[in-house]
N, C-alpha and C positions, 0 to 999 in steps of 0.2 A: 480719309487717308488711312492706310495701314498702317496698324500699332507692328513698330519692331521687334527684332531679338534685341534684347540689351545686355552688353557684355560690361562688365567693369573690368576696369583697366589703368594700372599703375605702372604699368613699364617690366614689370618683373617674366623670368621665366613662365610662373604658373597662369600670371595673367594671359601670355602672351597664346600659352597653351589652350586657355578659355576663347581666346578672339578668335585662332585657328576654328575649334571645334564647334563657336555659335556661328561663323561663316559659313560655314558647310552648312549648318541646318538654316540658317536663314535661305540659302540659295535655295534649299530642298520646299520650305515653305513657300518661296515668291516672296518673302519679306524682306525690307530695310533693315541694315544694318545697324545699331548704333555703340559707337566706343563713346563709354561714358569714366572718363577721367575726371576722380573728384580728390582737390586736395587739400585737405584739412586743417592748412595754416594761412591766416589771412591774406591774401593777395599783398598788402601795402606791411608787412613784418618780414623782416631780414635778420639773419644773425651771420655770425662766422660762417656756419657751416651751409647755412643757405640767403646765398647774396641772387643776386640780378641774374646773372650769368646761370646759377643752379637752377636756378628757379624757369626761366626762359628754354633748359634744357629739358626740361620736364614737363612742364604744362604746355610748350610748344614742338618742340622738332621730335620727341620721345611719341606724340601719339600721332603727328603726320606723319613720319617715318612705318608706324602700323598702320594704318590707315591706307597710304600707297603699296603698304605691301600684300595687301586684302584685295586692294581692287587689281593687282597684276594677276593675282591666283584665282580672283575669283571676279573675270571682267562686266559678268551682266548681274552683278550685287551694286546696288544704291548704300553706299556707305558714309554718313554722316558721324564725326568726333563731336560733345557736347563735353565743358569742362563746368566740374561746380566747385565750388568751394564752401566746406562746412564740415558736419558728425556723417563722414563715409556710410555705418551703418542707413544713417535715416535715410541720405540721397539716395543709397540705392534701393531702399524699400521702397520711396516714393517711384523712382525708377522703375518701379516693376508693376506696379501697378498700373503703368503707362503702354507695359509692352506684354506682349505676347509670351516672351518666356525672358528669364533673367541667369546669363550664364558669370558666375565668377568662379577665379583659381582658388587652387588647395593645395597648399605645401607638401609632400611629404617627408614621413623621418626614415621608414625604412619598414622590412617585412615584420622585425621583433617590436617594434616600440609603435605598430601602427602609423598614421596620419595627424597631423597637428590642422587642423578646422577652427581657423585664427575669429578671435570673440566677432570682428564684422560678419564675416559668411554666418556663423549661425544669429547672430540677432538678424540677419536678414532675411533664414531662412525662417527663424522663430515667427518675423510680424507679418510676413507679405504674404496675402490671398491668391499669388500668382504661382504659376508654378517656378522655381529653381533650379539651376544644375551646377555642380560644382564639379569642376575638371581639376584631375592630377596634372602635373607635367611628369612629363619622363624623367624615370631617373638613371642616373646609369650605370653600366653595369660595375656589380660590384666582386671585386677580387682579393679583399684580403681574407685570411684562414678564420674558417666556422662564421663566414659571410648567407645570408640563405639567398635559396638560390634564385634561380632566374624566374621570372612570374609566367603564366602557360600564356601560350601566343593568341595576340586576340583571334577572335571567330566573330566576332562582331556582334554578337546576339543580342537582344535584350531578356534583361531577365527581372520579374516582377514578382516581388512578396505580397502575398493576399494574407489579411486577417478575415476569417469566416465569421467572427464576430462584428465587422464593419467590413461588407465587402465591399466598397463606395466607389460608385460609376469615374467619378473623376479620374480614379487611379486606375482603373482599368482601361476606360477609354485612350490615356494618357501614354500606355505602355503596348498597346494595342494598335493604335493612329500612327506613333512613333515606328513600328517593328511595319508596318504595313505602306507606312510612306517612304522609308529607306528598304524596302526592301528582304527585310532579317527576317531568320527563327524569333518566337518567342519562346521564353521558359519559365512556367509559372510554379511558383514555391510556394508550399504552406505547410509549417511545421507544427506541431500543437502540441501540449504537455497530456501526460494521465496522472490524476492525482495518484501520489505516493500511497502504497499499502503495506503495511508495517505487518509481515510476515514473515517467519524465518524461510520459507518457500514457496514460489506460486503455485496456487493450491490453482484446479480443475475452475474452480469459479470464477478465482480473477483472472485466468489467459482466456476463458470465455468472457469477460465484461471487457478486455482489451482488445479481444477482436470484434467485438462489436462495437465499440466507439471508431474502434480505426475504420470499421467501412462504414459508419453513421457520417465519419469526417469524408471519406473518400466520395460518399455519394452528394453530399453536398459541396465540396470543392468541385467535380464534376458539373455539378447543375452552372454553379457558376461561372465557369470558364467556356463551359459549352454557348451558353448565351450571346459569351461575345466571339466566338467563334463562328456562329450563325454569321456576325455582322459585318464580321472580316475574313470570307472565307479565303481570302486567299495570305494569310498567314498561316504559317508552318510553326503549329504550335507542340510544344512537350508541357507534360505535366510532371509535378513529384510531391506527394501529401505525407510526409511520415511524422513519424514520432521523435522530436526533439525541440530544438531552441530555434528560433527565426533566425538571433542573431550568428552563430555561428552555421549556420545551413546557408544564407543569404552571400553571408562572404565566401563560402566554398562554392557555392552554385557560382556567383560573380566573377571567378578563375576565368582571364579571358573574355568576359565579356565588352560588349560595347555599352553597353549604358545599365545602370541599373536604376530601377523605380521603386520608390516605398512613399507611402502616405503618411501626411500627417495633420493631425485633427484641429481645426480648426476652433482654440479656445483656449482663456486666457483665464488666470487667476492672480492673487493682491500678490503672487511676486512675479509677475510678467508673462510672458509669452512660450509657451513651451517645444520644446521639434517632437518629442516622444524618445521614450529609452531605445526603441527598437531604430527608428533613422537616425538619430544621434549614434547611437553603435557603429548602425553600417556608415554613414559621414567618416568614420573614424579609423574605419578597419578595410574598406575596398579600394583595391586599386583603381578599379573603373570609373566612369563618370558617374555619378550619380544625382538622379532628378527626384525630389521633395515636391510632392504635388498636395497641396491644403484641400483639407474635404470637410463637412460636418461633421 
């Protein structure tokens, strides 16, 4: 049997924006859908605020309600709801493990204060060997004075940050498979630092050691990209290797795009599970979708 897209799903806007955007990609794959609603308080505990009625509104008619609205939009998708109750994070790491890819929502707060990437989403993207996407939901437009402004229209692209220090198949293939089964450009990003040199002016020596790391770096981003270019020739691919920070290169590349992809290393230490400073950034500062793909 084919492992699914698994969407987690709570009834909310941003969920609701995840079950739209993993619908579409399960259809794109040929895969099963699965809305996997998990709710965290015992089936047989009631209080005030959630009696029989609340309860029956939410674990019942809130995900058949999506469920039917999935398969009107998207009639030849096989769409299955599973409800668990328990620690959301763990079900859906366990969840992911089971499926081909694991999409959940991500609130946001707005262009100045970034994204709020609620503690589940990242312990799920922290523990699970699968790949991740978390979607925004739309926000809308905003009108009161010294509001920023509107975000550039998407173009659908995908767009991929390479570490040259781990250039790791997963994530490339990941951003590559993706951009060539929907059909998109891709745009591959690799920014890199030059150590600081403590001169009152660049002297003859160091704009000549700068421009040679910079085409040391360009000739092997090149080699890199070119490889998987071979494997996918018919992606339309751009490149850009310069001199600065992943993390703000990454979000300004991401203007408009449709998915964005970063890696992250597969490994744990005595205080838990890590995403990396670089996909925790971008988790937190891009409007796009963004896919967490675990590598070595």
């Amino acid at each position: 049997m084919s492992r699914p897209v698994t969407v987690g799903f709570d009834g909310s806007r941003q969920s609701l924006a995840a079950v739209e955007w993993a619908a579409k990609e399960a259809g794109l794959r040929r895969l099963p859908l699965r809305l996997l609603h998990v709710w965290d308080i015992e089936p047989d505990v009631h209080t005030p605020l959630i009696g029989p009625d609340t309860r029956r509104h939410w674990t019942e008619h809130i995900p058949r309600t999506a469920a039917e609205r999935v398969r009107e939009d998207h009639p030849e998708l096989r769409v299955d709801t599973t409800q668990r109750c328990g620690n959301p994070a763990e079900i859906l790491a366990e969840a992911a493990q089971e499926s081909e890819l694991l999409v959940v929502g991500s609130r946001g707060l707005g262009a100045f204060t970034g994204f709020m990437v609620g503690s589940v989403a990242l312990s799920v993207v922290a523990r699970t060997e699968q790949p991740v996407v978390l979607v925004r939901a739309a926000e809308p437009p905003r009108t009161a004075p010294g509001a920023a402004t509107a975000p550039a229209p998407a173009d659908g692209r995908v767009v991929l940050g390479v570490d040259l220090a781990h250039p790791c198949d997963e994530v490339l293939d990941f951003a590559f498979t993706h951009a060539d089964r929907h059909g998109i450009p891709l745009h591959v990003v690799h920014s890199w630092n030059f150590p600081p040199v403590y001169t009152p002016e660049p002297t003859a020596a160091v704009v000549a050691l700068q421009d040679e790391v910079a085409a040391a770096k360009e000739g092997a981003f090149t080699d890199v990209v070119e490889q998987w270019q071979h494997k996918y020739p018919d992606v339309v691919v751009t490149r850009e290797c310069r001199l600065g920070h992943p993390v703000p290169d990454l979000v300004e590349a991401a203007r408009g795009a449709g998915l964005v992809v970063v890696g992250r290393r597969s490994r744990r230490s005595r205080f838990g599970a890590h995403i990396g400073s670089v996909a925790h950034a971008v988790l937190h500062h891009c409007t796009a979708p963004v896919a967490v793909v675990p590598h070595d």
